[in-house]
C-alpha positions, 0 to 999 in steps of 0.5 A: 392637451385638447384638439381644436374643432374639426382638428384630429378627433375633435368634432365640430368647425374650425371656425375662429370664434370656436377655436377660441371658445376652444381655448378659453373651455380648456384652460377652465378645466386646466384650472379646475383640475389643478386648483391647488397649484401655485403657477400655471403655464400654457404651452400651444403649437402653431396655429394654437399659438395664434389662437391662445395669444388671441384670447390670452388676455381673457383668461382667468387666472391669467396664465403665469408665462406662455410657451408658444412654439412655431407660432405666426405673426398673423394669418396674413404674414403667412399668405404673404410668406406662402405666395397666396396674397399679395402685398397690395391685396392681403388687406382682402383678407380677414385680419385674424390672429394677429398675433404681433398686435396682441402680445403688446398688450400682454404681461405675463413672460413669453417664450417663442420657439422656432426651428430655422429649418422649420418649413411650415412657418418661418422663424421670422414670425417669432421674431416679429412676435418678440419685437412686438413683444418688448422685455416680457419675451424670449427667444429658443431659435433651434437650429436641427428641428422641424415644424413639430419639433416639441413632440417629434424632438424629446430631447434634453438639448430641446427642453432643458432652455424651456425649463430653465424658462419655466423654473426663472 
């Protein structure tokens, strides 16, 4: 667990080339700190999940599946979703974490997980994500959680699929 720059008690600006100098430095100690170990998951929340899918492929080792909960399709699906752009001026707008363009070139199984009562990010972008997915990925769509329902939801009814997909 790591908090991105300028997020919680991390220092620094959250720019996208730091996010993802973020994510590449912590999955470098998560592989220090268990050199012994046979798989390696990684597991991201919202934006982290279009941030990891972004840098995914750089990753060494590459990490054995992904858990990637509320995540985006990209950043311009979500000024589209949230009124902040229209259709014929999103194009403005830097294309960063496109998350559907990534995970086409992927490998590693993908599990989405997305609340439908999820009011921050709708579970359609983890629908798109899974389109552009192809057979690699699966589907967890809860139907009782939030946003933040992987911390805030402990339940075995959350994460006895997210083991089951961790143990297939």
């Amino acid at each position: 667990m790591f908090s991105y720059s300028g997020f919680g008690n991390s220092t620094g600006t959250p720019t996208a080339k730091n996010l993802s100098e973020d994510v590449l430095a912590a999955y470098e100690q998560f592989v220090s700190l268990t050199r012994n170990s046979k798989r390696r998951i990684a597991l991201t929340h919202s934006l982290g999940g279009g941030v990891l899918l972004d840098v995914a492929a750089e990753l060494r080792p590459l990490p054995d599946k992904l858990i990637i909960h509320g995540p985006a399709a990209s950043i311009r699906s979500v000024l589209l979703d949230g009124g902040l752009a229209s259709e014929s001026l999103v194009w403005l707008w830097p294309d960063v974490y496109n998350s559907a363009a990534r995970v086409k070139e992927l490998k590693m199984p993908i599990l989405y997980v997305h609340s439908k009562n999820n009011q921050t990010s709708s579970y359609r972008h983890s629908l798109k994500l899974m389109a552009a997915s192809g057979d690699n990925a699966d589907l967890l769509l809860l139907d009782d959680y939030g946003h933040n329902a992987i911390y805030e939801n402990v339940s075995d009814t959350l994460y006895q699929p997210i083991l089951a997909f961790i143990d297939k």
